[in-house]
Each structure stands twice: as structure tokens, then as C-alpha cells.
NUFIFI-269250 format. One record per residue: residue in three letters; x, y, z of N, C-alpha, C in turn. Coordinates in pm, whole numbers, plus 50000, padded with zeros to 5 digits. Atoms other than C-alpha are relative to their C-alpha. Layout:
N
alaXYZXYZXYZ ...
END
This chain:
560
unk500084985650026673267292339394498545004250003 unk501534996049986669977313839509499965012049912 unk500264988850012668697341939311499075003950023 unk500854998149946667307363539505499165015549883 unk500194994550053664747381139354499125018250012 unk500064981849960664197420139276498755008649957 unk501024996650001660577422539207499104999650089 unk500944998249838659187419639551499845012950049 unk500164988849931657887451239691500735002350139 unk499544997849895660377462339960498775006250120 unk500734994349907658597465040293500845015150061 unk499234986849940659327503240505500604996250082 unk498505000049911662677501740693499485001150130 unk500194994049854662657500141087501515003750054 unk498844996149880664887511341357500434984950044 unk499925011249907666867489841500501295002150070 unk498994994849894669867494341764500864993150034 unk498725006850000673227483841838500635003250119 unk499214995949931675407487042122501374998650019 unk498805006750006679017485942058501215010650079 unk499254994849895681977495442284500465015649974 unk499614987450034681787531942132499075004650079 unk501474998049905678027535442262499125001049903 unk501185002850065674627531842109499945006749849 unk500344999950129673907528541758498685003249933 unk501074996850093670397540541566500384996349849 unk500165002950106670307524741235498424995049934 unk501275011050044667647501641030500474990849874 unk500365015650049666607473540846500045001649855 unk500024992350133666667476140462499764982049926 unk500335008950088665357445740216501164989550009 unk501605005149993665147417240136499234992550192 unk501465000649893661807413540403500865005150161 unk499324989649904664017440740653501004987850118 unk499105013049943666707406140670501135008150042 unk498944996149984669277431840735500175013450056 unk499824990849897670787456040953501005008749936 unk498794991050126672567487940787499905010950142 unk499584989249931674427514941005500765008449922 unk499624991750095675707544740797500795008050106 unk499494986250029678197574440850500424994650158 unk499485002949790679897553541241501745009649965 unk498864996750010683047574541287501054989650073 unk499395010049960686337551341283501335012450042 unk498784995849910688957579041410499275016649973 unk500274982749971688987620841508499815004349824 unk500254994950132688027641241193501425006949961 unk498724999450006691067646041018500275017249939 unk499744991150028691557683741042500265010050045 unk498844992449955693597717541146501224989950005 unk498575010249971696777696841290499644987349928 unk500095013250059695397666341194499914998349845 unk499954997050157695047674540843502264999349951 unk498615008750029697967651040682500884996750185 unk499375010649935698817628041000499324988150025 unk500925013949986697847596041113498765002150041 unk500814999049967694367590241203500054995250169 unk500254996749840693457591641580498654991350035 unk501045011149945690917567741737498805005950050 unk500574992649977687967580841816498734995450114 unk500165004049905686817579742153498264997650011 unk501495002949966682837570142304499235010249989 unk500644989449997680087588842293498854996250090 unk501335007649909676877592042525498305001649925 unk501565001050036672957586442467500574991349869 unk500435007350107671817571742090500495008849894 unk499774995850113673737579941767499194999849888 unk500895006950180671757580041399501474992949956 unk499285006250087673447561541205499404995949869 unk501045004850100670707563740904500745002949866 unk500054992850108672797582740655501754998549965 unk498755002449996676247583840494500345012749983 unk499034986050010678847607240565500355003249872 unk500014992250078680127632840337501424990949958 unk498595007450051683177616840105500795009350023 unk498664993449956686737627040126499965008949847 unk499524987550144688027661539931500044997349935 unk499405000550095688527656639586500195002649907 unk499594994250098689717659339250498915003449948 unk501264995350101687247675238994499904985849877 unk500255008350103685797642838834500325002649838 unk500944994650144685927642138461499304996549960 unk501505004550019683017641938233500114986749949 unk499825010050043684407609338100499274987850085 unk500955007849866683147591538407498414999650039 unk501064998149951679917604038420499384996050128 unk500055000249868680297605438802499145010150060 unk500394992449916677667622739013500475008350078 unk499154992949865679037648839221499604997650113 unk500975004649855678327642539645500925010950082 unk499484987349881678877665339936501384991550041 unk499015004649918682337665740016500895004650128 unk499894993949882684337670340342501294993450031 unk498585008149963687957666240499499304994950129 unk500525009749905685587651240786499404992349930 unk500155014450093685497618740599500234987950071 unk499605016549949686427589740839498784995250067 unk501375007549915683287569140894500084990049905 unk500125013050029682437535740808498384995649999 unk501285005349985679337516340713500114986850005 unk500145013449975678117483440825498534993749911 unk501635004250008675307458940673500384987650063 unk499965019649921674767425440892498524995549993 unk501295008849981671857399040896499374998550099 unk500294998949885669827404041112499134986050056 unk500675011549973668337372741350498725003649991 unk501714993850046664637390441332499925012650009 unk500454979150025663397425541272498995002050125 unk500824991349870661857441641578500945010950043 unk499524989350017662527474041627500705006750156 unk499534994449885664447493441888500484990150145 unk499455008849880665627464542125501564990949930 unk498505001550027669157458742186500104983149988 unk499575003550003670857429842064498984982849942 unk501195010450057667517406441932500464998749857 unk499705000750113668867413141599501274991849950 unk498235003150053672647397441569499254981950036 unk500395014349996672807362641517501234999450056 unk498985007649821674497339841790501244993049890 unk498265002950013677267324741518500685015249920 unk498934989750072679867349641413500334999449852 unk499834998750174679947358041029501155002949981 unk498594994250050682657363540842499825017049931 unk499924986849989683517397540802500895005649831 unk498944995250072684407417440429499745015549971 unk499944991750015685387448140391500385007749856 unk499604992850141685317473740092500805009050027 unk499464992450040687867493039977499835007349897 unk500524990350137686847517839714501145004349945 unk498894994550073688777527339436499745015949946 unk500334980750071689167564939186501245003149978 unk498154995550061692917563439070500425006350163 unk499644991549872693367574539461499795017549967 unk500724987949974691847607439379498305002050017 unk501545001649993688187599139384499424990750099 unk500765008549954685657580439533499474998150117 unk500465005149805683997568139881498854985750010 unk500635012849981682237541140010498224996050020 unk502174995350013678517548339935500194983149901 unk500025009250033678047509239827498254994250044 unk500785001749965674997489939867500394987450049 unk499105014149941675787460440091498914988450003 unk501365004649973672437445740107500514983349910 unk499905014950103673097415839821500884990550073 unk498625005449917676757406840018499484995350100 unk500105001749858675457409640348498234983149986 unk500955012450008672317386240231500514988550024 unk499665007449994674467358340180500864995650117 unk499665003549870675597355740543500825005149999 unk498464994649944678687380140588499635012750019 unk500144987949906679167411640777500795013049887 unk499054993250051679967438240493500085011150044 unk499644988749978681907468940570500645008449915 unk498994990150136682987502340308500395008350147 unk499734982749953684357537240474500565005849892 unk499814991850031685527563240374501815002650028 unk498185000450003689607571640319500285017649938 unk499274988850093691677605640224500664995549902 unk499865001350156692207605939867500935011449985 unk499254991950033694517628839682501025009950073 unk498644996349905696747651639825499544999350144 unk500614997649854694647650440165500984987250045 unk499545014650000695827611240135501184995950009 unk498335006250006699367610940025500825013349984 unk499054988649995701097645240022501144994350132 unk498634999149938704667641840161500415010950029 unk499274985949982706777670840318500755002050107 unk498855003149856709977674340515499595006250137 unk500184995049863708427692040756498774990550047 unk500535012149919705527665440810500734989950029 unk499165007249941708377643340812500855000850172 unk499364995049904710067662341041499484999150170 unk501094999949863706867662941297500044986150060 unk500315012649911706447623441292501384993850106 unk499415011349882707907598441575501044994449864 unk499355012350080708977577841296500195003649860 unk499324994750179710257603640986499185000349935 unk500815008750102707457594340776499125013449960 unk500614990750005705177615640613498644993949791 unk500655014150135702407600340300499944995050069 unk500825016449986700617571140296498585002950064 unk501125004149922698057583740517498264999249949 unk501295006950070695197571040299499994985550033 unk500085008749939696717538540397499834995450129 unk499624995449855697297547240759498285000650019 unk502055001649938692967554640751499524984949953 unk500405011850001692717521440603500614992150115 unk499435007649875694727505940896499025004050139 unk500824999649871692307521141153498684997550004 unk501915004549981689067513141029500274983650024 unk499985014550009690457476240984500245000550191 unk500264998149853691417485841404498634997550005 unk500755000350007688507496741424498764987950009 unk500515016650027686827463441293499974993850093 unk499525005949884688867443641535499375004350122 unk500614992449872687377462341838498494998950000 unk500864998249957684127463241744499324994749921 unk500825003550114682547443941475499234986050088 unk500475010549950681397415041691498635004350067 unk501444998049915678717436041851498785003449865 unk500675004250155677747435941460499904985549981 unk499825017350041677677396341470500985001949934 unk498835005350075680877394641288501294996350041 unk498815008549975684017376541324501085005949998 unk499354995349994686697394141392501744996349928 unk499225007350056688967365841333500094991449855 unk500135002350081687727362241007499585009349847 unk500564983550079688107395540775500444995049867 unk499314999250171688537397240400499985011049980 unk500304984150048689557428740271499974996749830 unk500095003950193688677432939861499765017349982 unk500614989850136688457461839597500725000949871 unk499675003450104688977470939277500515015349964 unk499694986850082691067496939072501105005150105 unk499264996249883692887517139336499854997550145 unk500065007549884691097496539595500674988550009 unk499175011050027693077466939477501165000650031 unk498464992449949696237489639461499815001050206 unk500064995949873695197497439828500204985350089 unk499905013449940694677458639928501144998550009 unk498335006849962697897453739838501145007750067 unk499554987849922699577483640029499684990650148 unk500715009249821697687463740370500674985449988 unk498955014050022699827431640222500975003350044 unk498535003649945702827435940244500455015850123 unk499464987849851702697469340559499804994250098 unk500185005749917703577455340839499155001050113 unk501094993149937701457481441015498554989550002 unk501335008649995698357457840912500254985850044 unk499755016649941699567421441032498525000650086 unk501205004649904696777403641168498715005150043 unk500984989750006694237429641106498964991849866 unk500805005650069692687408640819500604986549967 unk498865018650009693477368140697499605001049890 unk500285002050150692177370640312500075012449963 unk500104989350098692537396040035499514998049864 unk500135002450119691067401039720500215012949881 unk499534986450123692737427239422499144992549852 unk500685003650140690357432439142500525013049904 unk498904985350116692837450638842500225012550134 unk499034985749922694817470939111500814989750091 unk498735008149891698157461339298500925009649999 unk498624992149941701587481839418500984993649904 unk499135008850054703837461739144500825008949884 unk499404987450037704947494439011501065006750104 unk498924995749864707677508339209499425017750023 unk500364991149921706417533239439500925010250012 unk499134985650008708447571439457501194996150169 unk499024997849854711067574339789499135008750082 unk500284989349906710307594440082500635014149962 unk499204988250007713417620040075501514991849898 unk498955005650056715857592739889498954998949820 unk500635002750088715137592239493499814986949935 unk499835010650075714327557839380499825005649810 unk500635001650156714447550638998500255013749909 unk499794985750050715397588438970498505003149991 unk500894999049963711907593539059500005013750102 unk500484991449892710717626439191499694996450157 unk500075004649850710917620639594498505005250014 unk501104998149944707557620939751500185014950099 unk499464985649944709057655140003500235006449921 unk499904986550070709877671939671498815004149912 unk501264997550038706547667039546499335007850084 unk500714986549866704947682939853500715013649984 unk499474991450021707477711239799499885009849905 unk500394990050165706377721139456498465002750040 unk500964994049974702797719139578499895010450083 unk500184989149901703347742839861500615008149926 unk499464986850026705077767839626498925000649861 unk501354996150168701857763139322499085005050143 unk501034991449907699857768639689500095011450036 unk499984985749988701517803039716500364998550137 unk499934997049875702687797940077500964993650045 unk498625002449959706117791640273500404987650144 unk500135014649874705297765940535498974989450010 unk500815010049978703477738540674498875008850050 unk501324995649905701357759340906499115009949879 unk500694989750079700127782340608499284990949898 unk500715010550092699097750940418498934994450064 unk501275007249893697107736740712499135007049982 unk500384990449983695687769540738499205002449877 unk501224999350190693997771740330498934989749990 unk501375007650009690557761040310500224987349912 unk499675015450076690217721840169499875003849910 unk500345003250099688557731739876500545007649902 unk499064994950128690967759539740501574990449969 unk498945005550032693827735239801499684986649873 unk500295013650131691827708739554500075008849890 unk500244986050143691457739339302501525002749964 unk498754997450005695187743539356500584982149897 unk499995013350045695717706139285499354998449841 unk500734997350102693047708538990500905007649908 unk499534986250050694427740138838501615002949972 unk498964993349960697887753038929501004986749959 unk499195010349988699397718638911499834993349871 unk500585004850131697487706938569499704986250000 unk499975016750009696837672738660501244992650035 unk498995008849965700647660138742499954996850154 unk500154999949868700167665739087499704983850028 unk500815016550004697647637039060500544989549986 unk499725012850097698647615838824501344993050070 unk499395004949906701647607439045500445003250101 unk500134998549823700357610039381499804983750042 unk499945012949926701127577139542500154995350083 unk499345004349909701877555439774501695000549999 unk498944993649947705597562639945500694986850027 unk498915009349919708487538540054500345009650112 unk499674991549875708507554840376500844993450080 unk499425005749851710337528040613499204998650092 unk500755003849880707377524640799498604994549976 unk501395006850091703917519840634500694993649903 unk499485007250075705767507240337501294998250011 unk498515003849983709367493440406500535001049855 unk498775001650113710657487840063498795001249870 unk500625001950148709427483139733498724986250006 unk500765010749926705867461239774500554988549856 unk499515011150118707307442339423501284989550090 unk498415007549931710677433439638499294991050104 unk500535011149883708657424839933499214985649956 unk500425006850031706797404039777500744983449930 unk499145011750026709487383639594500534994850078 unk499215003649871711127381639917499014987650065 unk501295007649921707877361640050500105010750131 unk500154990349863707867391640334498825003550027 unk501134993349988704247401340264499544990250113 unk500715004649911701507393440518499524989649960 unk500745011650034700447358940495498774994850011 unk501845000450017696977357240401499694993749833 unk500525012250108694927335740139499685011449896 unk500304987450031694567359539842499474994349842 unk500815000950079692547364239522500225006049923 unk499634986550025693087386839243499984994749826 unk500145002950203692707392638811499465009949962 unk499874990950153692017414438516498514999049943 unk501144999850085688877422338295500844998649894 unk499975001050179689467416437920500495010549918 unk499394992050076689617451037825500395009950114 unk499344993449891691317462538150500675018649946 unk499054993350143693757486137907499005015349976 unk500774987950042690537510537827500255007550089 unk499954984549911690977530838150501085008749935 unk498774992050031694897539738033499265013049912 unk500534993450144692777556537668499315007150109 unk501124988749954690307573637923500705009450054 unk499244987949937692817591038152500995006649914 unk499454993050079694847603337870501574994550008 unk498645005549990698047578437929500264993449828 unk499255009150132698377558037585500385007149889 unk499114995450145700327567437323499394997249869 unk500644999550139699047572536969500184986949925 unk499905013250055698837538236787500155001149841 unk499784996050127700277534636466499095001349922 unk500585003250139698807534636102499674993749945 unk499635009750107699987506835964500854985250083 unk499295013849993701257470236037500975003850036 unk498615000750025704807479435930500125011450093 unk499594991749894704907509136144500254994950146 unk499855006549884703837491536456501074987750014 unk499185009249989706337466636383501035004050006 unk498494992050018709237489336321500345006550168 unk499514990649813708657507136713499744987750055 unk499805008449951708057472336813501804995750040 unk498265009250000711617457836719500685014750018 unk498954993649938713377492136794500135000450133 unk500144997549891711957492637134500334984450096 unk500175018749914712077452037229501274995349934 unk498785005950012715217442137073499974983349950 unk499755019449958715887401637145498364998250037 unk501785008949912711987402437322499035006249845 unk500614996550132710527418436964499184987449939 unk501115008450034709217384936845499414991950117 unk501145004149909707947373037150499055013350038 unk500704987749993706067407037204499245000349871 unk500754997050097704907405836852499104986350022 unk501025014349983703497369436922498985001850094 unk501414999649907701087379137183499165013749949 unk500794986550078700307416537009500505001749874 unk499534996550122700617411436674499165011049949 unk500274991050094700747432136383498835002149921 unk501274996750048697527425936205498705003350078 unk501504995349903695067433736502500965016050097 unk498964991049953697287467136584498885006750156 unk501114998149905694347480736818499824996050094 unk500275010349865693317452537029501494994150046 unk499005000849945697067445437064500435014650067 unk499914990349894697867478137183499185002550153 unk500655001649902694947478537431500114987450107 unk500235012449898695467443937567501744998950044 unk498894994149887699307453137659499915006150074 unk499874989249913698677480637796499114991050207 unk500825009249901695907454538017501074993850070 unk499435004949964698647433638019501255006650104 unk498474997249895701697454138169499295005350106 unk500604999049893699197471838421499264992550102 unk501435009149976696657445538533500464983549985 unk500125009450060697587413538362500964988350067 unk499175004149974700837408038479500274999150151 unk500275000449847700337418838845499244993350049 unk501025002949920697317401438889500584984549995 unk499615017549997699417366938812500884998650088 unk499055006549918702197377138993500025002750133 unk500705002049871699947383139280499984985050079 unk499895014849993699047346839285501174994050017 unk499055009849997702087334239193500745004250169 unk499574995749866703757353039533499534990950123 unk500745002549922701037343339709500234981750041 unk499935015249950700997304839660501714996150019 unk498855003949970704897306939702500434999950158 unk499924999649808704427316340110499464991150048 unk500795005749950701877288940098498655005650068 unk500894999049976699337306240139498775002249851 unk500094996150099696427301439921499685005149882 unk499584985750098695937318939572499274993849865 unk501314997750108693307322239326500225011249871 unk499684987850109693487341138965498654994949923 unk500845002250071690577350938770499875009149921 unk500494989350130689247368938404499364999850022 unk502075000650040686497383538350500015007949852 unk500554995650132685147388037988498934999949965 unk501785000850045681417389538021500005014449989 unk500264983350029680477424837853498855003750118 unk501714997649928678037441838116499235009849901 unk500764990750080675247466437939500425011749905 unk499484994950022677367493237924501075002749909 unk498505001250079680197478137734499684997349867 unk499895000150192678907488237417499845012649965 unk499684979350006679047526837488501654999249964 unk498904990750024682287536337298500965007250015 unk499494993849935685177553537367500975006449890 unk499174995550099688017573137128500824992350022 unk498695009749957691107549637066501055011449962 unk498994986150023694497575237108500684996849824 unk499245002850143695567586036766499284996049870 unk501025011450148692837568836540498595013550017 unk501924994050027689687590836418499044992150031 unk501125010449997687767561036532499564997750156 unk500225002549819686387546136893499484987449977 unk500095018349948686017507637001499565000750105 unk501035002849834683447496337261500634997950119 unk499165000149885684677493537596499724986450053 unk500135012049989683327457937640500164998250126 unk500365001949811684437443937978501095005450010 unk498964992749967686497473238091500575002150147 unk499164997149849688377485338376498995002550125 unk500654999249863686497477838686498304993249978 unk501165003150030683437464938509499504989250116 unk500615012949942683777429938734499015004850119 unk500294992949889682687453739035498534998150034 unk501505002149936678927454838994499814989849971 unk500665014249917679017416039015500564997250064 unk499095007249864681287409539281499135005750124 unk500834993049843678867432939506498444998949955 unk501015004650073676017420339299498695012950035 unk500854990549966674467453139275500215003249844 unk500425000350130673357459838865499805015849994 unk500514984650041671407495838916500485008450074 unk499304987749924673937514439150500765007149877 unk499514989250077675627522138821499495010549895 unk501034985450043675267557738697499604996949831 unk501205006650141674417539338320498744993750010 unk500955008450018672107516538457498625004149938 unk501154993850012668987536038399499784998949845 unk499585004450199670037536437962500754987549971 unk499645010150070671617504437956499524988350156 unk500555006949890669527483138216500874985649984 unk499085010949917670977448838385498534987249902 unk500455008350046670147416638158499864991850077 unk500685011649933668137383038282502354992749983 unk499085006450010672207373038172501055005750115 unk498484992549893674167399538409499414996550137 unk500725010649820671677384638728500134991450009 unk499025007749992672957357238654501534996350054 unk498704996149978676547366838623500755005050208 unk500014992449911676297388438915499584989150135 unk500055008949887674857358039175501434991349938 unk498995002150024677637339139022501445002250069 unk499194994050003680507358039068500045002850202 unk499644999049780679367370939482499644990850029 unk500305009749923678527335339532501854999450079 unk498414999249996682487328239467500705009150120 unk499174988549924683857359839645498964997550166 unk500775004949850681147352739960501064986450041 unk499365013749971682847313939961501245004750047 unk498014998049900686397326439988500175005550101 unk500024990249865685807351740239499304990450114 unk500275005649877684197325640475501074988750030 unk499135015549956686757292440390501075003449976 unk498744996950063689527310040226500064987649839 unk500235006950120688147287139893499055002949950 unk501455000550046686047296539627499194988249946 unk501075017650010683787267839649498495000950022 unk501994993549957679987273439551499314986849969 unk500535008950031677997240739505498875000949874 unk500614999550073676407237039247500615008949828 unk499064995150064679197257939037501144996749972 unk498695006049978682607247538897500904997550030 unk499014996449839685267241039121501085008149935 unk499284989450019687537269339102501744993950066 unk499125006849948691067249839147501285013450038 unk498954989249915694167275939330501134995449903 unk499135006150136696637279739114501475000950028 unk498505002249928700117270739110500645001549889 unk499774997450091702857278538907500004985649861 unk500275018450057702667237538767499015003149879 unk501105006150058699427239938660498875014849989 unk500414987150027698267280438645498554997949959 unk501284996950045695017275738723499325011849975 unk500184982749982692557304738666498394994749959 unk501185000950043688797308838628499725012449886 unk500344993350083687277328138360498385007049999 unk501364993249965683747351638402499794999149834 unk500214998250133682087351538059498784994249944 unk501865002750086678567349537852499474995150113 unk500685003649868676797344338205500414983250062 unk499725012849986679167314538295501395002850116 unk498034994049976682317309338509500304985949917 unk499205013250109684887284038282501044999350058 unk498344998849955687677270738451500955001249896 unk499224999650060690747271538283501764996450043 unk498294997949921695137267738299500455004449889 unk498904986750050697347292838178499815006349880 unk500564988250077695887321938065500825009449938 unk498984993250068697477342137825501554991349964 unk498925008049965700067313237787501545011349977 unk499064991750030703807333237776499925014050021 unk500324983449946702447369237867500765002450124 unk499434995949887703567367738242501834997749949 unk498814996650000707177359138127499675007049941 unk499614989750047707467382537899499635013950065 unk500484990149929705677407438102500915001850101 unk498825001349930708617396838355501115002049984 unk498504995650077711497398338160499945013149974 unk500464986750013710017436138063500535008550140 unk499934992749923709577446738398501714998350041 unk498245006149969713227432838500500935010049953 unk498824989550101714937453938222499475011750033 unk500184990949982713017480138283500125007250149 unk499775001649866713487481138659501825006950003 unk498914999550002717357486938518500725016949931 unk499724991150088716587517138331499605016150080 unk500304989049912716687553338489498535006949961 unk500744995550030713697563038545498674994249964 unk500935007850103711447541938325499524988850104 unk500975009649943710347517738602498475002250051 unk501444997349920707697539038745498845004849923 unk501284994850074705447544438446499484988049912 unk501475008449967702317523238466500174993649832 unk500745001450150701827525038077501364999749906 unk498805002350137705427521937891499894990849951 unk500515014150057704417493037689499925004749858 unk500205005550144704507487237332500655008749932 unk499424994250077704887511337132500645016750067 unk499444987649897705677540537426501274998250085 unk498745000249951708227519537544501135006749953 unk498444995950060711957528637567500264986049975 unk499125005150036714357512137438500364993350135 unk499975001949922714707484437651501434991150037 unk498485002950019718547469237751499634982349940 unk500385016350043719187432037598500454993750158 unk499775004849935719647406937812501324994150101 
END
């Protein structure tokens, strides 16, 4: 393990030029000693708007003379952050489909084609950005990743209703019924995209990892099991996000689940207007105000991915048990206090008082599973058991039975914690129901700035700066995630071997006090019971598709 270090005076950036089967590239060089080649804001299909606004993305043909490529495009439409996030605002735009590259460059000299790529082919990973699928874009710093010999790539995706709005009449338009998903549908063409042209980036075409975290995780696993993506990437890695929630219908109601077409239906009548063409037709940014506003947040909160029959065939939980998903080597796990996002977005239910209270909606709600449920969240820590179900039924349980899926196709399958606090995770938060607030420790998405081993991209860093322990952590952690993405094993020398885990012997690694710790079977008894849960609840109208029914919000769940 190298750490490279971040007190060297960056030398000034050069030009340097690319030529790939679109046509000439303008980018540059960016630290450490201008080892790397960064192209910003490359468009990966037509700008998605008039007609194209909600359909698939469109390929986007050559261009002539020398592009810039110095700067990043504008992110996709979206929701009105809240202040909870303390998210920067950035120029946004329904011309959002571009992609950025960083690669290693063989030497820095400026403006001559093709002196820069090195002669073997890197392995290639791509970011997926998360934001509950209403936020976010791929403004990343790739520089740390791409150091360690791989070709990283973010873009940019439609988010919120731009992303997944359904409606019988976009149904009606496609070839193939369908209508949603197409947030996944832009992730399927940049990964095209890739394929076509990443080699004139030195990178390997035949060797992609896709990874993110949060709703980039959810998104990884959307590119698992759609058949649309076969052979478009060979590794995955979900960090706390997966599809293991049952997804809404198209025009059929699963679960008694609002249909994805009658959701679009209610938005076009809060948009004030009687068709498709009058919706196309409303500026992006009053239809996010509409979304925002008019809709109060439900809109959002379940805007999802679709069982369409075509991007997604079935339920990705079914597919998955089936062994149907795409067979690729895959990666995937939980932070510690995963659970805090639910308390931020306003999902968890008020937590009792008292012991005996929480024990009383325990056993009315769990029945026969009541003392195994009280054995992993007992009654005298009422708090940190509420929070670490909630980890558990969102995060905890998917991220095992990721793995477990995974090593059942034979292909194979890695699970990891992380519980190292970063800086931040001692800023506070309100717990629902309690006059009080509990640190956020290692929360939802925290593993993020060490898997891309970037410390001061986050908007705390500046008041809670990056310890001699989280530069540590942070080479650590993207040594691992670099290793798998080149062998399909995380195997770092000089670090502990990270064994694939099986259901036998449930291995799992553990992130924590600037260390990794192997380990077998984490949370011992959580995934069943987290299984037996989902099972019954899977049986109950309605009640399968919400993220957060757990503990004490559950229903009443049937016996066995």
C-alpha cells in the first residue's frame, strides 16, 4: 500500500489530446506531477429534450475539428436539496448526458495525439452517483482512483421525474410498451458508450467495474439483473443501495402498489395540463417546482425504478433468487449507522419511551419472530436498536443477500462493514420522537470518500478536516476496490486477505479505527430474520414496498 502524498505543490495543468471514434478531444493533465489525463463534460447520447424529454437516450453522433473537454457539464434537473444535506447548489440542465474520464497518462507533453495512453489496457471503473434518485451528478475527483492504474469514469444520469416518470401515453409511443426507467436506460448508454470508445482512453473495455453508493448502488443493481446491460460490464460493486424492495408495476399493480402510469397521471393533473405534448412543452424547471410543491414530496419519495418487461423484467429480488441476474463478480455492504439517512429524510417512526413500550409494539407487531427481533434490538438500548434495524431491513439485509445470490451463480462475492467514524460523524442529528440527537458516526454513505479516496471534496471537510487516521483508511479501502476491479479479488499485499464469502463460512471484512479486520458472520441471525420478515411481508397487501417498516412501524406481520 502507497500513500501518496498531498503536500507537494501541484504543478499547472497542460493540454493534452485524445482522439476517439467521436473526434478530437481537448482536455489536461491534473496532479500528482500532471500523471493523469482528465476529460470533462464528453457527450454520451443527444441532449435529452423536446421529444426526447422522457425516452431512451440516443447515441450521439461525431463531431469535427477539437472539442474542450476542460469543464463539467451542467447536472441533471432536480429536486430542491434540503438544508439537511448541506449540498451546494450547481448549474442545472435537462442537457445532462456527458461523461468524464481520468486515465494515466504514459508522459505529459502537451498537445500530441496519442503519446499519452499507455500501451497495456487498464481496467476500466465507472461511477455511478447516488441522491435518493432525485439528486446528484458526477462532479467526482478521479485523480486518487485513476493514480492507481485504472481508467475512472462518472456521468451524468436523469434523476427524478426527468428519470423515471411513467405514462400511458409514453407507453403508448414506445416499440416495446415501456415507459420509466430511463435513468437506467442513460446508464446503459454511457456503459455503450464505454464499450466503443474507452480504449482510445487506454482502457479495457473487456474489463469494466461499475460501483456506487446510496442510489448508485440501487442503480448497480438495476444494470444486474436488466438484461438490456449483459456484457456491458463483468464486476459490480453496491455500497448501502440495491433493488431488494419490490419495485411499483408499469400499468399492472404489484403489491397493490400505485402503478408507475398512475403516478405519471396524477403528476400531469398537479402539472395543470391534459396531455403528453403539454407536459413536454413546460419549462424543466417549473415542472421540478411542480414536483417540489404541488406534489409535497410523495411524488419523490416513490419515484422508482418500474417492472416494465423490458429494462426490468420482473421483480430484481425474484430475479435474483432465480440466479437470472447478469453474471458478474460482485461486491457490496453497509456502514454501521447506515439507518441515520431513514431519521434525515423524515421516514422513521417515533421511538418509544420506555423499554416496556418498545417491547409491547415489538411482540404485537412480530408475533412467533418477537424474541428473535428482540435478541438482535433489544429493549435496553431502544435507540441504537431502532436505528440499526432500520440499517438492517434497508442496507443490512440486501447487502448479504447480494452476496449470498451472487456466490450462488458462481460468480464471485465479497461483503463488507464499515465502522470507522470519518470527521464528520460527530455532527449530530435529531433522533424521531426523542427531544434529543445522537452523532451520526459512520452513516449512510460515509464509506464513499474512501472508496474514491478523496477526504476534502466533502462539503464538511473545511470544519471537520481529514485525520493522519482517515488517509490511512481512505488508501486502504481504494487499494481493495482498485484490486477487485482489475482481478475480480480484493487482494492488496501487504493487507489482509479479504476471503469471498459463502454461505458455509460468511465471510465479510470490516473498515474500522484505520484498519480493515476480517471477519465470519456478521450480525450472526440478522439476515434470517431479516428473511423470514421480508417473506411475510412480501404476503401482505401493500406492505412490501416500504423501505422502512421495521420495528416498531411495522404491521402486523402473518405467523408462519
Amino acid at each position: 500500500m502507497t500513500i501518496i502524498s498531498s503536500s507537494k505543490v501541484s504543478p499547472e495543468p497542460m493540454d493534452t489530446l485524445v482522439e476517439t471514434p467521436q473526434g478530437k478531444l481537448l482536455g489536461e493533465t491534473a496532479s500528482p506531477d500532471n500523471s493523469i489525463r482528465v476529460f470533462k463534460g464528453i457527450p454520451y447520447a443527444l441532449p435529452p429534450v423536446g421529444n426526447r424529454r422522457w425516452a431512451p437516450p440516443e447515441p450521439v453522433g461525431a463531431w469535427s475539428g477539437i472539442r474542450s473537454a476542460k469543464a463539467f457539464s451542467p447536472q441533471a434537473m432536480q429536486a430542491t436539496m434540503p438544508d439537511t444535506f448541506n449540498m451546494p447548489l450547481r448549474e442545472s440542465s435537462e442537457d445532462c448526458l456527458y461523461l468524464n474520464i481520468w486515465t494515466p497518462a504514459k508522459e505529459a507533453c502537451a498537445n500530441e495525439l496519442d503519446k499519452h495512453t499507455p500501451h497495456k489496457k487498464l481496467p476500466v471503473m465507472v461511477w455511478i452517483h447516488g441522491g435518493a434518485r432525485r439528486w446528484g451528478n458526477g462532479e467526482i475527483d478521479g485523480v486518487p482512483l485513476a493514480s492507481k492504474g485504472v481508467v475512472v469514469v462518472s456521468f451524468n444520469y436523469r434523476v427524478g421525474l426527468f428519470g423515471y416518470l411513467a405514462h400511458p401515453e409514453l407507453s403508448a409511443e414506445s416499440p416495446q410498451g415501456s415507459s420509466g426507467n430511463y435513468a437506467i436506460l442513460d446508464q446503459i448508454q454511457a456503459l455503450k458508450w464505454v464499450q466503443d470508445n474507452i480504449a482510445a482512453f487506454g482502457g479495457d473495455a473487456d474489463n469494466v467495474t461499475i460501483f456506487g453508493c446510496s442510489a448508485g448502488g440501487a442503480s448497480v443493481h438495476g444494470l444486474v439483473v436488466s438484461p438490456l446491460a449483459k456484457g456491458l460490464f463483468h464486476k459490480a460493486i453496491a455500497e448501502s443501495g440495491s433493488l431488494y424492495f419490490p419495485c411499483r408495476g408499469l400499468s399492472q399493480p404489484l403489491l397493490e402498489a400505485q402503478t408507475g402510469e398512475a403516478l405519471g397521471l396524477d403528476f400531469m393533473q398537479d402539472a395543470g395540463v391534459n396531455s403528453l405534448e403539454e407536459l413536454r412543452n413546460l419549462p424543466a424547471d417549473q415542472l421540478v417546482q411542480v414536483a417540489d410543491t404541488v406534489s409535497k414530496g410523495s411524488f419523490y419519495k416513490y419515484l422508482d425504478e418500474i417492472v416494465d418487461g423490458w429494462v426490468i423484467p420482473d421483480q430484481p429480488l425474484m430475479i435474483s433468487r432465480r440466479g437470472e441476474q447478469n453474471p458478474v463478480s460482485v461486491m457490496a455492504g453497509c456502514t454501521a449507522n447506515d439507518g441515520s439517512v431513514v431519521a434525515l429524510l423524515g421516514y422513521a417512526a417515533d421511538m418509544p419511551d420506555t423499554a416496556a413500550a418498545y417491547e409491547t409494539e415489538i411482540k404485537k407487531r412480530y408475533g412467533d419472530l418477537a424474541e428473535a427481533f428482540l435478541a438482535q434490538y433489544p429493549a435496553d438500548t431502544i435507540i441504537d436498536s431502532c436505528y440499526n434495524a432500520l440499517r438492517d431491513r434497508a442496507f443490512g439485509w440486501a447487502s448479504e443477500s447480494w452476496v449470498r445470490h451472487g456466490a450462488a451463480v458462481g460468480a464471485s462475492a465479497y461483503l463488507y462493514h464499515f465502522a470507522h467514524i470519518p470527521p464528520h460523524g460527530h455532527v449530530s442529528s435529531p433522533v424521531p420522537g426523542r427531544s434529543q440527537e445522537r452523532e451520526e458516526g459512520a452513516a449512510h454513505g460515509a464509506e464513499q470518500l474512501y472508496v474514491l479516496n478523496d477526504l476534502i471534496s466533502h462539503q464538511l471537510s473545511a470544519e471537520y478536516p481529514p485525520t493522519p487516521d482517515d488517509v490511512v483508511m481512505a488508501e486502504i479501502m481504494s487499494d481493495y476496490w482498485v484490486a477487485f476491479a482489475k482481478t475480480g479479488r480484493p487482494e492488496v499485499e501487504g493487507l489482509p486477505s479479504w476471503q469471498p464469502y459463502t454461505d458455509a463460512a460468511r465471510h465479510y471484512m470490516r473498515f474500522e479505527d484505520a484498519g480493515a479486520h476480517p471477519g465470519v458472520g456478521l450480525f450472526p441471525g440478522m439476515w434470517e430474520l431479516m428473511e423470514e420478515d421480508v417473506n411475510r411481508r412480501l404476503t401482505l397487501s401493500g406492505a412490501g414496498r416500504d423501505y422502512y417498516a421495521v420495528g416498531v412501524s411495522s404491521p402486523v406481520l402473518p405467523t408462519s
